[in-house]
C-alpha positions in Angstrom: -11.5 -65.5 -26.6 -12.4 -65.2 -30.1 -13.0 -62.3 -32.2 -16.5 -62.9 -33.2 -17.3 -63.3 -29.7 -16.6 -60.0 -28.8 -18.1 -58.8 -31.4 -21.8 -59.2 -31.3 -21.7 -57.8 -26.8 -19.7 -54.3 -29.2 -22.3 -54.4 -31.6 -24.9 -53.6 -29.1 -23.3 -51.5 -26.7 -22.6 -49.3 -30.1 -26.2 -49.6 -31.2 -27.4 -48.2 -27.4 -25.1 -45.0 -27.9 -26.5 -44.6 -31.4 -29.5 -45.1 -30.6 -29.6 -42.6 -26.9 -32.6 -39.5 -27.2 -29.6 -37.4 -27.3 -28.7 -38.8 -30.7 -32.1 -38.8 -31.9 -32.4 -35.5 -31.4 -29.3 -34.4 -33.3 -31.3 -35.7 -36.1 -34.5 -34.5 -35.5 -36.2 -33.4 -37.9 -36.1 -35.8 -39.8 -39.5 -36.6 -41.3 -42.6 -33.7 -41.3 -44.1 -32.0 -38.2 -47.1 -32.2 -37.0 -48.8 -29.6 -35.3 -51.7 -29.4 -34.0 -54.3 -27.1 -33.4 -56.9 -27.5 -31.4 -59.5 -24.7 -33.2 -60.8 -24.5 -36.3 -59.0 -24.0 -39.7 -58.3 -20.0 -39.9 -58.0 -19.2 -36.6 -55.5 -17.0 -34.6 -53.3 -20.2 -34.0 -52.7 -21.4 -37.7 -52.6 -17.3 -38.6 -49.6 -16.8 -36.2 -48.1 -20.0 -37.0 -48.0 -19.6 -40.7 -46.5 -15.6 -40.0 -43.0 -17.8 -39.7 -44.1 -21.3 -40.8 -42.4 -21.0 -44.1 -39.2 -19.8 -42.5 -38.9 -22.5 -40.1 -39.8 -25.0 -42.7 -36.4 -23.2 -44.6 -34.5 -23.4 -41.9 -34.6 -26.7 -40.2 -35.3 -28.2 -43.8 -38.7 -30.2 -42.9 -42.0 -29.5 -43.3 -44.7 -28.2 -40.5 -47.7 -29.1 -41.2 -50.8 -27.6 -39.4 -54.0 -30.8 -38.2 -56.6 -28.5 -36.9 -58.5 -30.8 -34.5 -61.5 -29.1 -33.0 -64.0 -29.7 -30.3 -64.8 -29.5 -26.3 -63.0 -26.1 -26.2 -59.9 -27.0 -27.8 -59.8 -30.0 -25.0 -59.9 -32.3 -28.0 -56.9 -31.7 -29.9 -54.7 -30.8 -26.2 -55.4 -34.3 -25.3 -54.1 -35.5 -28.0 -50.8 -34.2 -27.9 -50.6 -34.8 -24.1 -50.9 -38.7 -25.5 -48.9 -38.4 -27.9 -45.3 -39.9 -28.6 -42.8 -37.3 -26.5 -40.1 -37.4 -30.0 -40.7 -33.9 -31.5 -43.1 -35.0 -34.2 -46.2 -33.6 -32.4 -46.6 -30.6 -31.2 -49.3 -27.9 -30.1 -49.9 -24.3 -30.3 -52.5 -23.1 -28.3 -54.0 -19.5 -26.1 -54.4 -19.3 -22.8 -57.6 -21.2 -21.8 -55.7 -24.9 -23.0 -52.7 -24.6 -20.8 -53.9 -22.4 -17.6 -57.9 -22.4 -17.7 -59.7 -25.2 -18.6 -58.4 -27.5 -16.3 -60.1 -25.4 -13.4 -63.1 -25.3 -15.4 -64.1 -28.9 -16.6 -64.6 -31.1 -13.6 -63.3 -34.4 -16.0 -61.1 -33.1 -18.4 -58.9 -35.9 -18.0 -55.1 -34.3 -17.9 -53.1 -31.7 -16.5 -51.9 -29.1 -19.3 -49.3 -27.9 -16.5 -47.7 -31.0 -15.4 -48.4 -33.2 -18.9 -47.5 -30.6 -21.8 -43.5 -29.8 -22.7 -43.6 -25.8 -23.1 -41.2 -25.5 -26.2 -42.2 -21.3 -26.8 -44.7 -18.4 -25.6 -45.0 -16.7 -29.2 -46.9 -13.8 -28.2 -49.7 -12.3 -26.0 -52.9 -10.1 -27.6 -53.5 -7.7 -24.7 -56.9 -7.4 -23.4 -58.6 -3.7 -24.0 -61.3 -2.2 -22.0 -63.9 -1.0 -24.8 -67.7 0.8 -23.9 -70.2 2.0 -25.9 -69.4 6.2 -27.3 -71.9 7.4 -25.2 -69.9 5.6 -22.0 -67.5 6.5 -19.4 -64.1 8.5 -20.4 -61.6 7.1 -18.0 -61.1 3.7 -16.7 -61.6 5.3 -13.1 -64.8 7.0 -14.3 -66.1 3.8 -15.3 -65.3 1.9 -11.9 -66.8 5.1 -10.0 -69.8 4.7 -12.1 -70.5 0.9 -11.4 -69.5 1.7 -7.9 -72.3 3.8 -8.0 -75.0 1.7 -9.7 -74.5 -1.4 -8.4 -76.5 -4.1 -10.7 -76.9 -1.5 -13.7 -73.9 -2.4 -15.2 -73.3 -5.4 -17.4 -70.2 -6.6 -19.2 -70.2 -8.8 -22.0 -67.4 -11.7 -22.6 -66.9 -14.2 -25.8 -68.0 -17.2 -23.6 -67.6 -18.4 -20.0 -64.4 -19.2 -19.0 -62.6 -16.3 -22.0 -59.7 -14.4 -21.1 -62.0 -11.6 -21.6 -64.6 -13.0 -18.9 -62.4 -13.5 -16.0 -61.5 -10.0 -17.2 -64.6 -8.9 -16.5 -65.0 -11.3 -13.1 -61.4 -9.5 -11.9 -62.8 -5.8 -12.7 -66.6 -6.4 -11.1 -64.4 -7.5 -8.3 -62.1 -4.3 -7.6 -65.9 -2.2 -8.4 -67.7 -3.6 -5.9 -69.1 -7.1 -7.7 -71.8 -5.7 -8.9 -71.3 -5.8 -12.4 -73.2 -8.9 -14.0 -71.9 -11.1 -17.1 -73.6 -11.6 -20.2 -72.0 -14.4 -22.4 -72.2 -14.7 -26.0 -71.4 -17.5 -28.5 -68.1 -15.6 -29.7 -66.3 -12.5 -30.2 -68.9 -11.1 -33.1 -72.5 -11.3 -31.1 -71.0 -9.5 -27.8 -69.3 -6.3 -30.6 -73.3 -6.3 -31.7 -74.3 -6.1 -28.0 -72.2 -3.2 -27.2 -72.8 -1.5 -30.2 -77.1 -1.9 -29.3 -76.2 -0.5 -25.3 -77.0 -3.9 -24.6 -73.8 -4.6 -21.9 -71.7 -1.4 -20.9 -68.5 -2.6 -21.5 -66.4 -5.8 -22.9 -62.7 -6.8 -22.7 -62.0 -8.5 -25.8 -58.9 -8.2 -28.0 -58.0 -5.7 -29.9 -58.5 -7.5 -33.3 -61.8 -8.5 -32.3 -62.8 -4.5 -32.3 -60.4 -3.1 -34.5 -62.7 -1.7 -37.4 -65.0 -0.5 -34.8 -63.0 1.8 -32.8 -61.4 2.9 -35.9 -64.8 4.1 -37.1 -65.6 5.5 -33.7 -68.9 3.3 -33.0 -66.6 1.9 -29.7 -64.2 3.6 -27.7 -60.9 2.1 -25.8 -60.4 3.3 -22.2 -57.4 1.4 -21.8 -54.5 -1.7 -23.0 -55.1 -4.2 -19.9 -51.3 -5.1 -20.4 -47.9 -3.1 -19.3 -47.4 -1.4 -22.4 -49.3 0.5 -25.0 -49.7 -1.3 -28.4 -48.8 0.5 -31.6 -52.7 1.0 -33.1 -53.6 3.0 -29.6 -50.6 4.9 -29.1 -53.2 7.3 -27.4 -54.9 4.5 -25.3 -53.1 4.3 -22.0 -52.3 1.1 -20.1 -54.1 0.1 -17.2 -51.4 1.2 -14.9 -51.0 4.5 -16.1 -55.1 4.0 -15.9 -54.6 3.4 -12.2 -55.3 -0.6 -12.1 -51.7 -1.4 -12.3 -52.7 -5.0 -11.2 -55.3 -5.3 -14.0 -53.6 -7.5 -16.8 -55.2 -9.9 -18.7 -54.5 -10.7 -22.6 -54.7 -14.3 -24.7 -51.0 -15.8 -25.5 -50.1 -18.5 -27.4 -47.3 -21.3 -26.8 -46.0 -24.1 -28.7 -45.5 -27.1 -26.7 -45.1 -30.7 -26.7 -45.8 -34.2 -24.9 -43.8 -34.4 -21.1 -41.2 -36.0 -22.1 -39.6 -34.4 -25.2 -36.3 -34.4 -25.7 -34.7 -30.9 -24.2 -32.7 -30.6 -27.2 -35.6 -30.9 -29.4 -37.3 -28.4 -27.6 -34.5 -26.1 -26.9 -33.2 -26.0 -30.7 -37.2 -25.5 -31.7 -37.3 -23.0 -29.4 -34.1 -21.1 -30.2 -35.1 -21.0 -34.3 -38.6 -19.9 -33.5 -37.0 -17.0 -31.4 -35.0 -15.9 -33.9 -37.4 -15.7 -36.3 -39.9 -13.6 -34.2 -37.0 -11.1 -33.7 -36.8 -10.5 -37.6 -38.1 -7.2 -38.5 -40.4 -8.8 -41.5 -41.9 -11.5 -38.2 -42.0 -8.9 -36.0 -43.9 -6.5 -38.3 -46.5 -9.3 -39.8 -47.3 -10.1 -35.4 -47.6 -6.4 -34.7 -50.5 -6.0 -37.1 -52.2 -8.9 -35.8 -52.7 -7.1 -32.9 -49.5 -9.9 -31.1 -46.9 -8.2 -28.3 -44.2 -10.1 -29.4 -43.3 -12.3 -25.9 -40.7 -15.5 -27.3 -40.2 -17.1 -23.8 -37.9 -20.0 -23.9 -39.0 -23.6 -22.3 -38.0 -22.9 -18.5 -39.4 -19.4 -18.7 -42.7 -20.4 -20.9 -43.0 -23.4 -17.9 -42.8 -20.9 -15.0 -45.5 -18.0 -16.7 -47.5 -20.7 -17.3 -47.9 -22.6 -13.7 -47.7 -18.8 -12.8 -51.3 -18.2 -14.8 -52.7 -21.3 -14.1 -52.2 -20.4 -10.3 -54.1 -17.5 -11.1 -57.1 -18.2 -12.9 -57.5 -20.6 -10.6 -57.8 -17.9 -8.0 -60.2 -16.0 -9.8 -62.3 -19.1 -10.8 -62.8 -20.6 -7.5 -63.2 -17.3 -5.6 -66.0 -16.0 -8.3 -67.6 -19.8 -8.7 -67.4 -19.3 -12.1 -69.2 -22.6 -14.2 -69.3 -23.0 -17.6 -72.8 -22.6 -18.4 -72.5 -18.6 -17.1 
């Protein structure tokens, strides 16, 4: 047989090793990121990405580069990395509702966050706090004796139907009696005004969301709906030490990327964003955000979510709760 026979069936069979996903991603990256967001511009996600953006950028030697694309809840811009090309150049950060909520809330919304999304990193979590009026109860388990006690006096107000801070609300009614009704406002800033007025009795938002006001004493904190106190309320207890050690609830944000992606993309993204949210400087910047610092990896990011999912779904289903509440 002659040389040059041989060696066009060589030429391939090298080009199919160069060319395996496992190559490719030894390269990645090697042209800019795209990450999307599906809020708008400003917003917790681009704030937390941009905390370690830069160093990221410094570190893998490409560039990040946030597309906010807004609309339907953030369903929008999720689709749109669920569609996308699986090859590391797309990627989404995004809370809670777009990976364990809204798919148990909107009857069509055409994919599975759980099943269709690549979980690359859990950045962080913003614990949920329990906030009344001045004039309302002092304890946590004053409060649920009180609502206990005056069933359909009580209101809570939430940011929307469907928030973190409404199924909150759905979960707490629940172990009071269900008598506490829900009042939903168009964002985080109406329902602070509607506590402030006496208007609802108590709201579960984040602590960012109520910051200045509890410095300045107009609100008051009866308790950190997550396992451990956070730095601004060393004096605010947790809801276990409360006596609702069952009550935790709190937005978190993860990086993820089409089904599909390359493990060692993910895992080499994931393992430089890691290291980066351990940095004291990273650390510090998240802290003051009002961020618990959680940096799960891929497998453990993919079990906490299908985890949540399970449970919102739970609390959705048995409370009814639609969209228009």
């Amino acid at each position: 047989m002659k040389i040059n026979q041989l060696a066009a069936p060589l030429a391939l069979m090298l080009s199919m090793v160069w060319f395996t996903p496992s190559a490719l991603s030894q390269e990645w990256p090697s042209k800019p990121v795209r990450v999307v967001s599906p809020y708008a511009a400003g917003g917790v996600g681009d704030t937390l990405f941009r905390v370690f953006g830069n160093a990221l950028e410094g570190k893998l030697n490409q560039r990040f580069i946030i597309d906010n694309k807004t609309g339907a809840a953030g369903n929008i811009g999720t689709a749109e990395v669920v569609n996308a090309k699986p090859d590391g150049y797309t990627l989404l950060i995004a809370p809670t509702a777009n990976f364990a909520v809204n798919q148990h809330l909107f009857n069509n919304l055409g994919f599975d966050p759980v099943t269709q999304l690549e979980p690359v990193i859990t950045i962080s979590e913003a614990p949920l706090i329990a906030v009344t009026p001045m004039n309302g109860a002092l304890t946590l388990k004053e409060l649920a004796t009180q609502i206990a006690n005056g069933a359909g006096k009580f209101n809570f107000g939430s940011p929307g139907a469907g928030s973190p801070s409404h199924l909150a609300g759905v979960s707490f009614s629940h172990m009071t009696g269900d008598t506490l009704i829900h009042i939903g406002y168009r964002g985080g800033p109406p329902m602070v005004m509607a506590l402030l007025a006496g208007d609802v009795q108590v709201a579960f938002p984040t602590h960012t969301t109520v910051s200045s006001q509890l410095k300045a004493g107009k609100l008051k904190a009866l308790a950190v709906l997550s396992q451990q106190r956070i730095p601004d309320l060393p004096n605010v207890p947790t809801v276990a030490e409360a006596g609702f050690p069952d009550f935790l609830f709190g937005n978190w944000w993860v990086i993820a990327g089409p089904k599909g992606m390359d493990s060692k993309v993910s895992n080499r993204l994931s393992n430089e964003i890691k290291a980066l949210l351990l940095e004291p400087n990273v650390k510090n910047k998240l802290i003051e955000l009002g961020q618990t610092i959680l940096a799960y990896g891929p497998q453990e990011s993919s079990q906490f979510i299908k985890s949540e999912s399970n449970r919102f779904k739970n609390i959705i289903e048995k409370n009814a709760i639609k969209l228009e509440q």
